[in-house]
Backbone bond lengths (Angstrom), bond angles and torsions (degrees), N, CA, C in turn:
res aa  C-N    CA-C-N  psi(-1)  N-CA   C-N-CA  omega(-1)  CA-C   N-CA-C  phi
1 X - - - 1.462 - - 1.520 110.24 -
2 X 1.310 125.07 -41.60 1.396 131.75 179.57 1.371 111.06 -85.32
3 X 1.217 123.97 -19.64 1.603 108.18 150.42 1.184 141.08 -77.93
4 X 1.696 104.96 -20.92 1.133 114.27 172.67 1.721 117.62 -74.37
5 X 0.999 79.85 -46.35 2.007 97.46 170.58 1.709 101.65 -40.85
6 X 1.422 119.06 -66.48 1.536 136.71 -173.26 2.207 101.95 -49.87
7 X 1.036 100.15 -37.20 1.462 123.25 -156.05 2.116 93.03 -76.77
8 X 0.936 109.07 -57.17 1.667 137.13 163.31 1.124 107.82 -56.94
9 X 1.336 141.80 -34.57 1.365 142.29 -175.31 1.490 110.99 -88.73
10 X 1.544 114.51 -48.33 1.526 134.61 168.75 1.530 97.81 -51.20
11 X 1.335 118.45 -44.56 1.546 111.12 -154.11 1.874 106.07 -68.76
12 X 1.370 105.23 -31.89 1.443 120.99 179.51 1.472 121.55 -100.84
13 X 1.647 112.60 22.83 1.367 94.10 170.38 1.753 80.87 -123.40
14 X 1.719 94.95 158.90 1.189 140.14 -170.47 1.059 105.49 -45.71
15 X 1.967 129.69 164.74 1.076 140.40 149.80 1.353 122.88 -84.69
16 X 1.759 120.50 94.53 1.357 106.12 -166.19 1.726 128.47 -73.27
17 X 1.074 121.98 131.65 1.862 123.39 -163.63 1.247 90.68 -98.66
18 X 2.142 96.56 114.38 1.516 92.84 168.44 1.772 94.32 -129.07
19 X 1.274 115.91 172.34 1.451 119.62 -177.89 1.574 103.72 -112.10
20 X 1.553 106.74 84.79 1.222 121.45 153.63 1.282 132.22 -34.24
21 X 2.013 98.37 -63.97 1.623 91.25 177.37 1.387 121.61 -39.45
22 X 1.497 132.46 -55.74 0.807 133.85 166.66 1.313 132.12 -9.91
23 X 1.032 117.86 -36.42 1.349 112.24 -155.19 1.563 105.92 -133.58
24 X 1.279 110.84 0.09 1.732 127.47 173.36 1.239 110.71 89.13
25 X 1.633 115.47 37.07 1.787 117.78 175.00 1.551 112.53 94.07
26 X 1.644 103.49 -26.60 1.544 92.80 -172.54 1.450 89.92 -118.71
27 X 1.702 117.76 143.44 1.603 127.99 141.21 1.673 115.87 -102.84
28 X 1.550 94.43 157.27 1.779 100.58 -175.25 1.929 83.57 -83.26
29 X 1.484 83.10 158.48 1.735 94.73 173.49 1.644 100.19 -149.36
30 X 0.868 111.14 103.82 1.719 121.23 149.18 1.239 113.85 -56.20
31 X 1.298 79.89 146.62 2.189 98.36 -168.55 1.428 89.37 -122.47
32 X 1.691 120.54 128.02 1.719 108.71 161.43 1.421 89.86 -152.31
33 X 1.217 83.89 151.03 2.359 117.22 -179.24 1.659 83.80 -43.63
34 X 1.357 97.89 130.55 1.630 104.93 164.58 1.518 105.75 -86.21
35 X 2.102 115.06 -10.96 1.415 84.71 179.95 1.301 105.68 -112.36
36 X 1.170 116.35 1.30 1.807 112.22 -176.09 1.675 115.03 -115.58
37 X 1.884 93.99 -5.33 1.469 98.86 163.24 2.065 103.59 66.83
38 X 1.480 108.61 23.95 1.393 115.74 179.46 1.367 111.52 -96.88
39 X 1.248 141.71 124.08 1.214 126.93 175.85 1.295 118.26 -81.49
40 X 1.101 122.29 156.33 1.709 135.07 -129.01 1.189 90.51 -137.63
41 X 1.640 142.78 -74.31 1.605 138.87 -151.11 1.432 94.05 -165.96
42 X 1.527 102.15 167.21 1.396 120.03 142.33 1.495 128.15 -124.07
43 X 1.009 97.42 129.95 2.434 93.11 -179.73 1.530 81.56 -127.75
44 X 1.476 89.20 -177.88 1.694 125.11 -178.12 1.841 88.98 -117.30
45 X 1.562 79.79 135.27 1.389 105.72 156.46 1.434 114.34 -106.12
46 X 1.938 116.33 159.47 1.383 121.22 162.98 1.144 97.73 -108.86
47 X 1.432 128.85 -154.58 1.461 147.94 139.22 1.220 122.16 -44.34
48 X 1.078 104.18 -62.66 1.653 118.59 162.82 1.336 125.65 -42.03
49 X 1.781 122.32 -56.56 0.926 123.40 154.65 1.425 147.46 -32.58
50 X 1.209 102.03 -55.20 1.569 125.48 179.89 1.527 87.74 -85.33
51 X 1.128 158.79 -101.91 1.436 141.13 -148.11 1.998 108.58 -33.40
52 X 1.504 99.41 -36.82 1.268 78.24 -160.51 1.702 106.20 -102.40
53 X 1.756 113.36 19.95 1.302 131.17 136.13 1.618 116.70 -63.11
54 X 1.056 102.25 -40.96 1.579 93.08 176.77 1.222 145.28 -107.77
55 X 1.565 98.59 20.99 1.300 126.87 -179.34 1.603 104.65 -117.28
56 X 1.191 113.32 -14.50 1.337 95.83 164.35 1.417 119.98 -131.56
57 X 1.761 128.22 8.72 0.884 152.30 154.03 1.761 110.30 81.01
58 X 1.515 103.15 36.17 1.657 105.25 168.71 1.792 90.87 -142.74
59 X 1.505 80.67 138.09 1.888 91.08 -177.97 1.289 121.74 -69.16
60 X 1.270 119.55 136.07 1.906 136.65 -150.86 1.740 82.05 -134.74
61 X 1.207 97.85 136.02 1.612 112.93 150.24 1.190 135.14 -139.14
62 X 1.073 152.75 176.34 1.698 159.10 -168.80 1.396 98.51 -91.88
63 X 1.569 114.97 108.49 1.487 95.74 178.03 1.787 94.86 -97.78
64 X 1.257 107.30 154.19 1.564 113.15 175.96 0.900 116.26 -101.83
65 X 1.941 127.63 -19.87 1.543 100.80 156.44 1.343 125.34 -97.08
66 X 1.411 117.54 -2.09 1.554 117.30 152.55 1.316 120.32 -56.80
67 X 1.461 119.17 -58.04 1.410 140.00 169.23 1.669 93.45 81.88
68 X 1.462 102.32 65.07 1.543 131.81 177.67 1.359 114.88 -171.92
69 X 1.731 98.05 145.41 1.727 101.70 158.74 1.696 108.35 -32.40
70 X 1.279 114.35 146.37 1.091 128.82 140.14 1.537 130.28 -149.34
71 X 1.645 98.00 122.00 1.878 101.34 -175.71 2.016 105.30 -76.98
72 X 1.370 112.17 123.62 1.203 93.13 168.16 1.315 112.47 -74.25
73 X 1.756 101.79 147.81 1.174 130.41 -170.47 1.634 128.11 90.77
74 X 1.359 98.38 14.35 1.713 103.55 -168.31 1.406 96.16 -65.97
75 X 1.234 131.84 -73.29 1.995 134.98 150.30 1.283 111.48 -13.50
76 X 1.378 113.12 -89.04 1.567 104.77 -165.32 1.194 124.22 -87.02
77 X 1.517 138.43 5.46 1.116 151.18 -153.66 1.657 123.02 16.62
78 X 1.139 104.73 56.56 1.222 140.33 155.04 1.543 113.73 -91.84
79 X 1.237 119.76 59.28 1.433 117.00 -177.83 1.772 108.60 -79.37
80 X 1.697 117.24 -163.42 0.934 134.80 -157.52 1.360 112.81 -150.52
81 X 1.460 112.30 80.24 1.673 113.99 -160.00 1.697 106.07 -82.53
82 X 1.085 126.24 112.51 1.443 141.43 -173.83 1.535 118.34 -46.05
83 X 0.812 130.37 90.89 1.811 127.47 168.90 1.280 128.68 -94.31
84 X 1.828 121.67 -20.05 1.478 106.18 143.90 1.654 91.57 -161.24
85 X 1.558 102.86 -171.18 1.387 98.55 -174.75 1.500 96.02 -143.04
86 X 1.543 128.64 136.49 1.106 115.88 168.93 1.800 120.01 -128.37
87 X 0.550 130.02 134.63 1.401 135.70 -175.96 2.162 103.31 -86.71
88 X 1.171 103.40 161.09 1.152 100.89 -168.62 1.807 108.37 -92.90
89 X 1.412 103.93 -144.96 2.070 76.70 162.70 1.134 99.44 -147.56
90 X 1.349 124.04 78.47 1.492 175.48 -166.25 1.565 115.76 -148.77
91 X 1.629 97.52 -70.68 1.537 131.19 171.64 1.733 94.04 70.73
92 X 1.559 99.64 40.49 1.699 110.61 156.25 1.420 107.44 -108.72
93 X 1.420 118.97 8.95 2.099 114.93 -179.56 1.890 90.51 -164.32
94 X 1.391 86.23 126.70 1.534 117.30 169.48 1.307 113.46 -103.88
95 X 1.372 102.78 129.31 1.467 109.14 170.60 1.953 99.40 -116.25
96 X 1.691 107.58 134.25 1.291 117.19 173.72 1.828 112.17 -124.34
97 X 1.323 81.11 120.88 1.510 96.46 161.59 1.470 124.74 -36.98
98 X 0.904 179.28 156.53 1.288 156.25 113.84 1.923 119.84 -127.71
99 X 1.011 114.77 178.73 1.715 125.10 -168.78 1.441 105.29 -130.31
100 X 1.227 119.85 89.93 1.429 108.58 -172.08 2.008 111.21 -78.59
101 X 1.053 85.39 158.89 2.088 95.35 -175.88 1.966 80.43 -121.88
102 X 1.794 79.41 76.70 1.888 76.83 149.07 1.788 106.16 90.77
103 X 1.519 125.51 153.72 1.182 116.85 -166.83 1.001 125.79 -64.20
104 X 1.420 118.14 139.49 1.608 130.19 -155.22 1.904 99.25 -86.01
105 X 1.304 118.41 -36.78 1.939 94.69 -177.58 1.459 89.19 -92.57
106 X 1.297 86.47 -177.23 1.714 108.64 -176.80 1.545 124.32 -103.12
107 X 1.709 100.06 8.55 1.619 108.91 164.72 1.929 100.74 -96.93
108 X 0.878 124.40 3.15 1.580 144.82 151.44 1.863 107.30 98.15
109 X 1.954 106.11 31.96 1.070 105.67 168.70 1.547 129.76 -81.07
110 X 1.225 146.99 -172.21 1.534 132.70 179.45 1.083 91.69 -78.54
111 X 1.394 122.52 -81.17 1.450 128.50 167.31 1.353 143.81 -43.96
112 X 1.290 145.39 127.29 1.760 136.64 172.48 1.748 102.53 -61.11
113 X 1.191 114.37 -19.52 1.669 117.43 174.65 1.570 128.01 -81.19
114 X 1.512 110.83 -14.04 1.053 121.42 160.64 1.560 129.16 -76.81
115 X 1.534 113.45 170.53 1.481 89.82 -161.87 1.972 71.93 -143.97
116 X 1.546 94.13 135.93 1.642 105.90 -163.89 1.475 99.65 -72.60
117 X 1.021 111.39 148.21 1.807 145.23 167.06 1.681 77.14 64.21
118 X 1.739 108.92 59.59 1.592 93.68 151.78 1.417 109.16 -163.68
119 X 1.518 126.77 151.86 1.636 123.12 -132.22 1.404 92.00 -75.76
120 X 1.550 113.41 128.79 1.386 125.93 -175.59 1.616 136.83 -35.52
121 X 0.747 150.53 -139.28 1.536 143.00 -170.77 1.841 88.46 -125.93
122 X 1.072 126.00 130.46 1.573 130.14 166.97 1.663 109.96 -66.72
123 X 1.143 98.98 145.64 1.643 110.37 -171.09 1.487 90.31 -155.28
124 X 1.805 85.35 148.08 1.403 115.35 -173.88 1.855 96.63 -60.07
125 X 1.736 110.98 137.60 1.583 103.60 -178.55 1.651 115.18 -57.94
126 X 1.090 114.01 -20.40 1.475 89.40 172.51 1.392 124.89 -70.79
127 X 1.119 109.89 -9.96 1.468 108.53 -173.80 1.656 108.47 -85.09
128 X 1.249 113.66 -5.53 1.336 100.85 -176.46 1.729 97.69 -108.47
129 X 1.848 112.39 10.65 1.533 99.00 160.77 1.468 115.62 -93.13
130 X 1.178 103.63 6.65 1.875 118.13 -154.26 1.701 85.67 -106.25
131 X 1.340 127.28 -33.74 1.759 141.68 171.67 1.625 91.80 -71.77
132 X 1.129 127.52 -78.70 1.772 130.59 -165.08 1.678 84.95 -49.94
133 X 1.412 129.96 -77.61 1.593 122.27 -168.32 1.334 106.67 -37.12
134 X 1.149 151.85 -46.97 1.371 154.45 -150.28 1.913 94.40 -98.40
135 X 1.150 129.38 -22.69 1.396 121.95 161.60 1.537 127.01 -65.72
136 X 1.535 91.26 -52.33 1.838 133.84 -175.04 2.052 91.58 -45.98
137 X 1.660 93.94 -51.98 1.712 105.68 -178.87 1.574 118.98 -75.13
138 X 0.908 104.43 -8.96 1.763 124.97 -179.59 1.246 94.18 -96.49
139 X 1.211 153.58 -49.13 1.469 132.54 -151.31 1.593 86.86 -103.47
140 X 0.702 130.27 -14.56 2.013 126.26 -177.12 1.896 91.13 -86.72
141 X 1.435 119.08 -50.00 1.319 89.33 -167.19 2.026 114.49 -101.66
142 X 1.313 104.75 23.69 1.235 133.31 166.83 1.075 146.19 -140.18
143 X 0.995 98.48 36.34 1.874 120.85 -173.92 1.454 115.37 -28.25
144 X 1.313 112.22 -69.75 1.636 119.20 152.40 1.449 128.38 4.79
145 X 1.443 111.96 -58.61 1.190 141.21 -164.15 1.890 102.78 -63.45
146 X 1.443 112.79 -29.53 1.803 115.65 -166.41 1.590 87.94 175.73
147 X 1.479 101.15 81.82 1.415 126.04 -175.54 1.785 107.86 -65.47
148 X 2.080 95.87 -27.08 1.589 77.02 -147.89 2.014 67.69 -111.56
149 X 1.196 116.56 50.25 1.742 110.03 165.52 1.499 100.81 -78.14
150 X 1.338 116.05 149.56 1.630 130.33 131.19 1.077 127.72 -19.94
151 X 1.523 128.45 -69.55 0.821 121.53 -170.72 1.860 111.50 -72.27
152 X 1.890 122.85 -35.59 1.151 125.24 -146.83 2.358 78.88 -70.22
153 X 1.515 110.97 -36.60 1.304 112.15 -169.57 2.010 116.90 -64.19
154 X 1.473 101.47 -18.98 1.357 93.26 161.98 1.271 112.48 -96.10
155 X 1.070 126.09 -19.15 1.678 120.66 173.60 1.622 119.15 -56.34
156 X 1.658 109.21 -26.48 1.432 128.04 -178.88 1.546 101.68 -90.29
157 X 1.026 114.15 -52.91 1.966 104.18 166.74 1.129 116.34 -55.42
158 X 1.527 153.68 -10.29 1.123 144.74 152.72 1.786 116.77 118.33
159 X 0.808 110.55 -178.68 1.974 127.94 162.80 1.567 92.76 -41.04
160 X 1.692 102.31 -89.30 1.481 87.81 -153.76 1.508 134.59 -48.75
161 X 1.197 103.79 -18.65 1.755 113.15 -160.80 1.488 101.55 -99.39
162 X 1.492 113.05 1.44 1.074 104.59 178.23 2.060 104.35 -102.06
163 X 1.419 93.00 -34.64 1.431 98.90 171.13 1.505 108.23 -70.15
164 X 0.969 125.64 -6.52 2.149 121.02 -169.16 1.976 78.13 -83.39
165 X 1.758 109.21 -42.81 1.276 83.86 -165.10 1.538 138.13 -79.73
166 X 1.351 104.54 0.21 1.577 137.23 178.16 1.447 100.04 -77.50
167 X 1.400 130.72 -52.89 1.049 151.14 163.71 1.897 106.84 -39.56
168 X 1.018 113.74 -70.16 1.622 118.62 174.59 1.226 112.64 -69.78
169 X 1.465 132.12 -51.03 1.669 115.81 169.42 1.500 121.98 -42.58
170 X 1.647 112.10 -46.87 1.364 115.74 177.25 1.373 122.51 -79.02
171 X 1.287 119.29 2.01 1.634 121.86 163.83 1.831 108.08 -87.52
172 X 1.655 107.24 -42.26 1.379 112.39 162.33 1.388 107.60 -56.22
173 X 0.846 143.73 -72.41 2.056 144.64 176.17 1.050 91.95 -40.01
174 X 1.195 156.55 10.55 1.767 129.37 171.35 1.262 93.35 -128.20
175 X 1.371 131.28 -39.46 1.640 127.66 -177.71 1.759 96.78 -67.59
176 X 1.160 118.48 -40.01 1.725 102.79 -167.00 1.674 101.70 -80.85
177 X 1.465 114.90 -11.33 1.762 114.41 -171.38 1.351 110.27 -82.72
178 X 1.788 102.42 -36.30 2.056 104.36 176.74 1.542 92.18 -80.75
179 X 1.231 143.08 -50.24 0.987 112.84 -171.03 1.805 135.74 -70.62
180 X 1.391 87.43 1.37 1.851 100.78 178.98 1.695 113.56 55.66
181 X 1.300 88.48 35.25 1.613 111.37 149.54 1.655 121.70 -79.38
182 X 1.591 104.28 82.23 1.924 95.39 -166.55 1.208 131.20 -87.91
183 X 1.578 88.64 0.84 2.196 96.31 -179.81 1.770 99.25 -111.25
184 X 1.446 125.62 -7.59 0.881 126.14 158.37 1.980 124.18 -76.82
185 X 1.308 91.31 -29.59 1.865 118.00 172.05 1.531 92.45 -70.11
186 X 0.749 134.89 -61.94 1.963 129.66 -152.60 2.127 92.90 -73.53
187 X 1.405 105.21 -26.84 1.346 106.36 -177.76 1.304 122.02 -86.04
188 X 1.251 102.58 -13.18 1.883 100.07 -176.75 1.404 96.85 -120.20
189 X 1.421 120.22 5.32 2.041 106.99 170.22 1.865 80.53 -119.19
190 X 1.453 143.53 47.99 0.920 124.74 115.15 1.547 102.79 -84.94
191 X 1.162 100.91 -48.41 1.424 101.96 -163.01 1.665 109.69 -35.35
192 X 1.201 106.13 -61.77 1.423 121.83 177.71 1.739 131.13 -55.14
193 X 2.146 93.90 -25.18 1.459 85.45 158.89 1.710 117.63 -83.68
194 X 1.474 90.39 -17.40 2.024 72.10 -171.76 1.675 129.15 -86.39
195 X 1.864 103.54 0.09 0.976 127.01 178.85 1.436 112.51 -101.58
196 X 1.589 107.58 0.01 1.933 113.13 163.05 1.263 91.76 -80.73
197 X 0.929 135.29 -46.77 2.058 151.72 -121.16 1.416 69.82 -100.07
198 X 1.290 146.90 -97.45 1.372 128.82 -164.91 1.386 130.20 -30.12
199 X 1.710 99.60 -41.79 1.789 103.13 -177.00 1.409 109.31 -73.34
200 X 0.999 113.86 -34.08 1.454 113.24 -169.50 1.910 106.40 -79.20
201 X 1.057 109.67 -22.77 1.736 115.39 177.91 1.400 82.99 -81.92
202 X 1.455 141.06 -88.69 1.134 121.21 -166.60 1.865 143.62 -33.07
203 X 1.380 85.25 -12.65 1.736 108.25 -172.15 1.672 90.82 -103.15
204 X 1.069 119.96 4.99 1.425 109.86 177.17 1.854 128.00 69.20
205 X 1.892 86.42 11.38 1.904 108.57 167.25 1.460 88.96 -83.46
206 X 1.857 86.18 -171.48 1.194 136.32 170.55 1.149 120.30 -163.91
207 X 1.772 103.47 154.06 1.679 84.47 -179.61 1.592 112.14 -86.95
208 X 1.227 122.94 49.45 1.122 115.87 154.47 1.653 140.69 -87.18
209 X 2.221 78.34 -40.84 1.526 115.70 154.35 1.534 119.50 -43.20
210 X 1.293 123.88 -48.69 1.682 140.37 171.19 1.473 111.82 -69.70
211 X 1.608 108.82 -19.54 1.727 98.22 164.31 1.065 131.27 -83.29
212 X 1.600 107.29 -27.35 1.458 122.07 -158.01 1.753 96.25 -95.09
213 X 1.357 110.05 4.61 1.723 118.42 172.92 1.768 100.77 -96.29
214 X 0.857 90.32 -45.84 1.618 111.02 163.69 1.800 133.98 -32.34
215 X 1.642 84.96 -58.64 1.375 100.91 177.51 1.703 133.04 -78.16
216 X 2.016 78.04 -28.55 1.489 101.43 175.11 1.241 116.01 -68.98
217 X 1.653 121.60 -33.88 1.443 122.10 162.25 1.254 144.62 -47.87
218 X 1.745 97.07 -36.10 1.545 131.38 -169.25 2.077 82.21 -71.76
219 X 0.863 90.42 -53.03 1.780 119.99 -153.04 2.010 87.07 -34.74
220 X 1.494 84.38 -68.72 1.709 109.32 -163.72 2.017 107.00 -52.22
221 X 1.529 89.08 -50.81 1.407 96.31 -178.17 1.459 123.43 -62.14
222 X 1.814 104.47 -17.46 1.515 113.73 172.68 1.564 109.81 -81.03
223 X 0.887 101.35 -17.78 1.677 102.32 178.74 1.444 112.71 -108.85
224 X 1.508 116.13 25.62 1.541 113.70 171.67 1.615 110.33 56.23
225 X 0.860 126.59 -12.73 1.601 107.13 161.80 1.167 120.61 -77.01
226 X 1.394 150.95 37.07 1.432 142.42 157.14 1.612 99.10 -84.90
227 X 1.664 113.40 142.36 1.171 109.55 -175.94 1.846 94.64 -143.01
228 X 1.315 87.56 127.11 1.371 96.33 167.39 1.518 155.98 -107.14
C-alpha cells in the first residue's frame, strides 16, 4: 500500500527545469526536514540525479568522490523521502524538502552541520513539536521498538484514556495560569501539548491539519470577512 501510494505520488510530481550547463553538470542541493524546517545536508545533483530523485521519490545525488549516482541511504537505510523540490530563480541551486527515516550524516547526527557529542543546532520551537510528532507517530506504528514507552502504553489504552488525559492536563493549565503559578504553567501546557500530539496522531490528525485550520482563520480575518 505504501509503495503504491509513493509510486502515485512520483507519477504526479513535476519535471524540475534546472540549468545545468551553467554550472558544469553539477548543482549544490540542500536537503532540509520538511517538518522541522532543519537543514539536513548538502550534495550535488546531475541530470541524472535529480530525474532519478524524482522518479522514485528518495533523494539521489552525484557523488564526486565515488564518481556515481548515489541515493542517500543505499548502506544505511537512512534514506530521504522527497516532499517537494525547489529550484532557486537562477535554477543553478535546489533546495528539497525531504522526511528523513533516521539520521541524516553518517557520524549518526540529524544534521551534516552538527558536530557529535555536541549540543545540537537550535531550531525555531516548533520544529521540535514537528520532531516529538514524528516520534509520537513512531511509537504508534512501532510499538515493538520501546514496548515499555509512555507514549507506545497510551496508544494501547485507547481514544478515551487518552482524551481523559488532554482533558486533565488542560484543567491543570488553567488552575496553575489564574493562579500565576508560571513554572508550574510552562509544566502542565507541556504536559498538555504532548498529550494533544498523541490525540490527534491517534485520530489520524496532525498538527499540520490544526494549522492549515489555523491559517484559514488568519486568512478570513485578514480579509474582513469573519463575522461574529
Amino acid at each position: 500500500m505504501e509503495a503504491s501510494s509513493r509510486k502515485a505520488k512520483n507519477k504526479q510530481r513535476k519535471t524540475t527545469q534546472m540549468d545545468f550547463e551553467k554550472m558544469g553538470g553539477l548543482i549544490p542541493a540542500v536537503v532540509q526536514d520538511a517538518d522541522t524546517g532543519q537543514v539536513l545536508m548538502l550534495g550535488y545533483v546531475n541530470e541524472e540525479a535529480l530525474r532519478k530523485t524524482e522518479q522514485e521519490g528518495r533523494v539521489t545525488f552525484f557523488s564526486r568522490s565515488k564518481n556515481r549516482l548515489w541515493t542517500k541511504g543505499e548502506t544505511s537505510g537512512h534514506y530521504l523521502s522527497v516532499v517537494s523540490l525547489h529550484p532557486d530563480c537562477d535554477q543553478d541551486a535546489l533546495l528539497i524538502r525531504a522526511r528523513p527515516d533516521g539520521p541524516t550524516c553518517h557520524r549518526g547526527t540529524v544534521s551534516c552541520f552538527e558536530q557529535p557529542q555536541q549540543t545540537a543546532l537550535p531550531t525555531a520551537p516548533v520544529s521540535f513539536l514537528a520532531e516529538l510528532e514524528r516520534l509520537v507517530q513512531r511509537r504508534r506504528q512501532h510499538p515493538g521498538e520501546e514496548p515499555d514507552s509512555y507514549t507506545v502504553k497510551l496508544f494501547q489504552k485507547g481514544l478515551p484514556k487518552m482524551a481523559q488525559k488532554v482533558g486533565e492536563e488542560a484543567v491543570e493549565t488553567v488552575i496553575d495560569a489564574v493562579a500565576g503559578n508560571v513554572e508550574g504553567l510552562k509544566g502542565e501546557a507541556a504536559d498538555l501539548l504532548y498529550h494533544l500530539l498523541v490525540l490527534l496522531t491517534a485520530s489520524g490528525l496532525s498538527i499540520d491539519d490544526v494549522v492549515q485550520v489555523l491559517r484559514q482563520r488568519h486568512r478570513t480575518i485578514s480579509a474582513g470577512e469573519r463575522r461574529d
